[in-house]
C-alpha positions as CSV (number, residue, x, y, z in Angstrom):
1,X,-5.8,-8.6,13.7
2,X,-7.6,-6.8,16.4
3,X,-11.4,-6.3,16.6
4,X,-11.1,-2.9,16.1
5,X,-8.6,-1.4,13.1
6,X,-7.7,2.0,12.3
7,X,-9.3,3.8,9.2
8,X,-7.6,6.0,6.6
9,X,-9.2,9.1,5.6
10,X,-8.5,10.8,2.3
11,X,-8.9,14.2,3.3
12,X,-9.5,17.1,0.8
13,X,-7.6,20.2,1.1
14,X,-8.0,23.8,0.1
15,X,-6.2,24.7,-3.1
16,X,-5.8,28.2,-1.5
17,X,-8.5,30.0,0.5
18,X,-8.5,27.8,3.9
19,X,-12.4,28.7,4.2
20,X,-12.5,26.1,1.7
21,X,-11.8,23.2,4.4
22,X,-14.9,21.4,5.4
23,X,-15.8,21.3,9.2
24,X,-15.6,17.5,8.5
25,X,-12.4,17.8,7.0
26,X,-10.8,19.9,10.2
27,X,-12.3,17.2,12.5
28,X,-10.8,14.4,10.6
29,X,-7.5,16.2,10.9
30,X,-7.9,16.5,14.6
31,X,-8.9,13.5,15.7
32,X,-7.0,11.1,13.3
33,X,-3.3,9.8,15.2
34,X,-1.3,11.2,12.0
35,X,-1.5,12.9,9.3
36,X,0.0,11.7,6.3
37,X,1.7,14.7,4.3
38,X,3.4,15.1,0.9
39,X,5.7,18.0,2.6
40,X,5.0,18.1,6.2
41,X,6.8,22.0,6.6
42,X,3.8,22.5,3.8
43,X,0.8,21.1,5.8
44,X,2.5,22.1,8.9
45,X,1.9,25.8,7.8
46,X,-2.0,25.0,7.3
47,X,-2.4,23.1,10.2
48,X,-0.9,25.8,12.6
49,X,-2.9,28.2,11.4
50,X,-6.1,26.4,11.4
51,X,-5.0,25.6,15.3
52,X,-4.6,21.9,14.6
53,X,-1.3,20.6,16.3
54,X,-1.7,16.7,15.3
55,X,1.6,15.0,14.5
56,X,2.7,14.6,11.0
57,X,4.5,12.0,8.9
58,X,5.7,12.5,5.4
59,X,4.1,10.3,2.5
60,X,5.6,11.1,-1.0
61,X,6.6,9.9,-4.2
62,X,10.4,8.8,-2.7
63,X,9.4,7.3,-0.2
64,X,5.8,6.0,-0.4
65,X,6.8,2.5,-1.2
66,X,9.1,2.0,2.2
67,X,6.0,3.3,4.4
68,X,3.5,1.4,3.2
69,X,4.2,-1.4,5.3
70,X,4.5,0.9,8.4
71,X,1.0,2.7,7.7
72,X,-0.7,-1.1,7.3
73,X,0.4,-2.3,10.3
74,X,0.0,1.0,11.9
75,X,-3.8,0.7,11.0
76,X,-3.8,-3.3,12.0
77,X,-2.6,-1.7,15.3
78,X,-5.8,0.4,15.8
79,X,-4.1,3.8,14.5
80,X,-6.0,6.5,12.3
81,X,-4.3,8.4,9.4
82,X,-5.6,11.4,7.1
83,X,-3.6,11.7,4.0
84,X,-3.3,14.6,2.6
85,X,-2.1,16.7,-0.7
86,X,-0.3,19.6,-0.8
87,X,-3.4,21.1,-2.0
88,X,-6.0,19.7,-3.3
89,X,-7.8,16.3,-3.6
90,X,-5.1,13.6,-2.9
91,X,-4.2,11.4,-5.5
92,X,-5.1,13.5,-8.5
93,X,-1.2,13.9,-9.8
94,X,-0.3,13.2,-6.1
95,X,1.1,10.3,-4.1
96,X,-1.1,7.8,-2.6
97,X,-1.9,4.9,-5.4
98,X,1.1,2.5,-3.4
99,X,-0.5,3.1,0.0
100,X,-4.4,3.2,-1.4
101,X,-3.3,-0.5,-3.0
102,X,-2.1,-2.2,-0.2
103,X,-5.3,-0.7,2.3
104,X,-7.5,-2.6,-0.7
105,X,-5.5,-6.0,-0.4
106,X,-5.7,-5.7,2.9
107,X,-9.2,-5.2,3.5
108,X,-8.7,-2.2,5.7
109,X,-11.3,0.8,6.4
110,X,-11.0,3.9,3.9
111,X,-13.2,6.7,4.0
112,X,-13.3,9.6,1.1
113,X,-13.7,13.7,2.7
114,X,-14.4,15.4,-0.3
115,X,-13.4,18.9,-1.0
116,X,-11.4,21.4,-2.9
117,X,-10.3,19.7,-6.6
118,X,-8.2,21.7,-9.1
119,X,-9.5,19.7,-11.9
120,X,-13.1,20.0,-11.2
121,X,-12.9,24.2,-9.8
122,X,-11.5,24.8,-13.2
123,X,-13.8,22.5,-15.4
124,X,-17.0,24.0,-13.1
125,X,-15.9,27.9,-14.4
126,X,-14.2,26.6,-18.4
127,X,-17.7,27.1,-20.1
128,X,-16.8,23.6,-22.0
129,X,-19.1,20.5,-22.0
130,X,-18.7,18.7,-18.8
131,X,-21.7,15.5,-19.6
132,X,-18.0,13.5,-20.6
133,X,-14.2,14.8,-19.5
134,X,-11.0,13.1,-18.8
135,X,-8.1,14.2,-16.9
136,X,-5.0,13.8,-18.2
137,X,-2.5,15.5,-15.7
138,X,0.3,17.1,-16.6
139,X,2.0,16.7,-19.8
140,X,5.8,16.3,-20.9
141,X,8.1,19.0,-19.8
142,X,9.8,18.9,-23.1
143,X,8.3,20.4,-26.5
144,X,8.7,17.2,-28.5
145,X,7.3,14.7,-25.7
146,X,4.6,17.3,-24.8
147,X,3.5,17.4,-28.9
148,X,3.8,13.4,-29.3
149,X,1.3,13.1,-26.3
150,X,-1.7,15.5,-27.4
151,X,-0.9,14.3,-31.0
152,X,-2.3,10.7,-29.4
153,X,-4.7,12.9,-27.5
154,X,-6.1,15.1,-31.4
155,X,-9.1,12.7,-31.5
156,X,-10.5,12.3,-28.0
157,X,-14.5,14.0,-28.2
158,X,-14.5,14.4,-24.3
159,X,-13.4,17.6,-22.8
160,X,-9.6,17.2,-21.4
161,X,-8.1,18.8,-18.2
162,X,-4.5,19.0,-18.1
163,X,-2.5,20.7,-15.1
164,X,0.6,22.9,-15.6
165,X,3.2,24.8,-14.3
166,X,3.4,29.1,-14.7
167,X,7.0,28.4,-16.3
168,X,5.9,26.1,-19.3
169,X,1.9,27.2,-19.6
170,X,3.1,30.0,-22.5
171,X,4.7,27.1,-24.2
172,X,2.5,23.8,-23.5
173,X,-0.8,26.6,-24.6
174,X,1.8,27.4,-27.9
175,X,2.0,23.5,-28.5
176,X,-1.8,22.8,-28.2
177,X,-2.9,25.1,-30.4
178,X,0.0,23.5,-32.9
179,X,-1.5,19.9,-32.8
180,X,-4.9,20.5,-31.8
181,X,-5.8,23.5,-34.2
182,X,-5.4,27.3,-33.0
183,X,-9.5,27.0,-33.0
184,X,-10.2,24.5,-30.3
185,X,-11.7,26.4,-27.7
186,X,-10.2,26.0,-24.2
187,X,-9.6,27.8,-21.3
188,X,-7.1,28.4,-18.3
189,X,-7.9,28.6,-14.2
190,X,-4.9,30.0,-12.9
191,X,-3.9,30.6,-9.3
192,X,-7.8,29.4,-8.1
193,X,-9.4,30.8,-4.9
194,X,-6.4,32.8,-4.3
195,X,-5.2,36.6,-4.4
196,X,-4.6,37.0,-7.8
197,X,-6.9,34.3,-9.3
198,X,-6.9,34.6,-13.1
199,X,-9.4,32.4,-15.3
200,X,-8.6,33.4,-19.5
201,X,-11.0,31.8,-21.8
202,X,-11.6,31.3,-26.0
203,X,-9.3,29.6,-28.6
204,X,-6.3,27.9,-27.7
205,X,-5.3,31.0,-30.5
206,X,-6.6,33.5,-28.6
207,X,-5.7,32.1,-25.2
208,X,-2.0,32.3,-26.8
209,X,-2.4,36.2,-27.1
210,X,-4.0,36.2,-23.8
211,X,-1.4,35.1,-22.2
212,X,1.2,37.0,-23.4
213,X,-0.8,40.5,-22.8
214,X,-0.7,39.1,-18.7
215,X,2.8,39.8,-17.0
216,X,1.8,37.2,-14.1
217,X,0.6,34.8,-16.6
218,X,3.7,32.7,-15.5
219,X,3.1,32.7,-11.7
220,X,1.5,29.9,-9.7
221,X,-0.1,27.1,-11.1
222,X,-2.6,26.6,-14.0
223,X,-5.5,24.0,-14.6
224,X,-5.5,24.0,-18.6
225,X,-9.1,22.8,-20.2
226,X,-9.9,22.0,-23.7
227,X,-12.7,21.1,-25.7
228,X,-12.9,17.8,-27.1
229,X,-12.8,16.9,-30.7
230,X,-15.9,16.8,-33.0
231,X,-17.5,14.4,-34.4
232,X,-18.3,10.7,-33.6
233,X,-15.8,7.6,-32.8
234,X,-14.9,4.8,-35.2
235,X,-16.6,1.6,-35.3
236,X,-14.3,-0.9,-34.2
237,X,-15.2,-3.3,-37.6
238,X,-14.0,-0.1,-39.4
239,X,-10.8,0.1,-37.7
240,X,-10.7,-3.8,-38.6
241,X,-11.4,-3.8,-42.1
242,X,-8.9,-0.7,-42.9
243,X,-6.4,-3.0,-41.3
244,X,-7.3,-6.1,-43.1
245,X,-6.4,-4.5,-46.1
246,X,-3.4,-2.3,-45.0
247,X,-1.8,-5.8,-43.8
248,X,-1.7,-7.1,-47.5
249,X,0.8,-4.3,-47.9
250,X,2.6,-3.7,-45.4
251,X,4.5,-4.8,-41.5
252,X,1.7,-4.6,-39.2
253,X,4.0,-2.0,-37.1
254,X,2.4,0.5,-40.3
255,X,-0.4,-0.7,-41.2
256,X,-0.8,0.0,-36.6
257,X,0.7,3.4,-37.0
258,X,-1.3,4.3,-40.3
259,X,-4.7,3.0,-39.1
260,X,-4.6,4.6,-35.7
261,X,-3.7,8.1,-37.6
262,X,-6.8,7.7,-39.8
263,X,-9.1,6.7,-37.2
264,X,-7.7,8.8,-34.1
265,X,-7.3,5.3,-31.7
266,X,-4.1,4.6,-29.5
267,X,-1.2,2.9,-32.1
268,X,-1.0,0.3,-29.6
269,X,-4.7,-0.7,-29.8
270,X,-4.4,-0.7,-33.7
271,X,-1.5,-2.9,-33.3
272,X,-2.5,-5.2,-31.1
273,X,-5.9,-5.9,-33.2
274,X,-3.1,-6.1,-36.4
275,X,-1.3,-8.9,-34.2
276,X,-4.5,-10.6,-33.2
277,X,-5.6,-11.1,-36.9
278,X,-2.5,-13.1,-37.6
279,X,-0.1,-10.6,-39.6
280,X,2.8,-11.0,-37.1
281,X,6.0,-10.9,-39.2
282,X,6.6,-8.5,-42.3
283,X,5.0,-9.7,-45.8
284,X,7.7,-8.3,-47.7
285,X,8.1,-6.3,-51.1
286,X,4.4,-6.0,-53.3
């Protein structure tokens, strides 16, 4: 390996208004030897308008796995990169992880330029509690997937930041409010730092209504935030002892699937403690 290796910069992107780039960020982008794009016509169109005619290289989930290899010895060679997003932060719901692992086993130079986030502009404006969130991306495109997930999701206290689509955020608002209770207050960043920037806030209830009163509620892309559950977490000896005594009735694969209904924990936690305690087979008829 030479003395001297390339560095990869994870550069930050506007999400819409390019006054958003950081001077940092458009230095980055002019300097490096390549940028790294998940739709090079996409970046293209911001580069050539910010007057920035590096040469780009696409990175995305098809191919990300054949030019890993290439990038690593690219940056053995001496060779920069910036990868970049469509919009955005890269990495949050965007290519990357393949590339980002192999820089990590390889010891190679990585270097963060923050900026614009989706997840974070819409949590900074939600009015929710922001001391604890998690992002969960997006959810399943189809009703029944999309209700099984946030079903899993009914007991988690920290706030949760979903991303959406303008074509199922009617629907996937419709389903929240289903599982999660038509109360839960939420809120929806739509189209961010754009023209027609929208941001509706209340119950997942009223959000419902609010969404349906807005002709361009289906346009662009959504951030979805909601407020976490109340109230506090099991104690894991809890979660034991229900299943000590649900296991001298029935298979663990219920006494898992009844315990983490009760208690609001993952079924494959509850079933893996029901395991660990020694009920592995089915008990049979009481």
């Amino acid at each position: 390996m030479p003395e001297s290796v390339g560095s990869l910069y994870i550069v930050a992107t506007p999400i819409g208004n390019l006054e958003d780039l950081s001077p940092r960020a458009r230095k980055v982008l002019e300097e490096v030897d390549r940028v790294l794009c998940e739709d090079t016509r996409h970046t293209g169109q911001m580069l050539s308008r910010l007057g920035i005619a590096t040469r780009r290289t696409s990175l995305h989930e098809h191919n990300e796995e054949e030019k890993v290899a290439e990038i690593v010895a690219g940056l053995k060679a001496g060779l920069s990169y910036a990868l970049v997003s469509d919009a955005g932060t890269p990495l949050i719901s965007d290519p990357g992880y393949r590339l980002l692992a192999a820089v990590r086993r390889e010891c190679l130079p990585v270097s963060p330029v923050p900026g614009p986030c989706a997840a974070i502009a819409a949590l900074s404006v939600a009015g929710l509690p922001t001391d604890r969130f998690c992002f969960e991306g997006f959810l399943p495109s189809r009703s029944a997937a999309r209700r099984s997930r946030l079903d899993s999701l009914m007991n988690e206290q920290r706030t949760m930041i979903f991303y959406e689509s303008g074509r199922r955020l009617a629907d996937t608002v419709r389903d929240c409010a289903a599982v999660l209770g038509g109360d839960r207050d939420a809120a929806v960043a739509r189209e961010m730092t754009k023209t027609f920037e929208a941001l509706y806030r209340g119950s997942l209830g009223e959000l419902g209504k609010q969404l349906a009163a807005d002709e361009n509620s289906s346009r662009g892309e959504s951030v979805l935030v909601i407020a976490g559950a109340a109230g506090s977490p099991p104690e894991a000896t809890d979660l034991a002892k229900a299943l000590r005594v649900l296991l001298e009735f029935v298979p663990p694969s219920t006494a898992a699937r009844i315990a983490a209904r009760i208690f609001g924990v993952p079924r494959r936690d509850a079933y893996r403690l029901a395991t660990e305690m020694g009920a592995d087979k089915d008990p049979g008829p009481v």
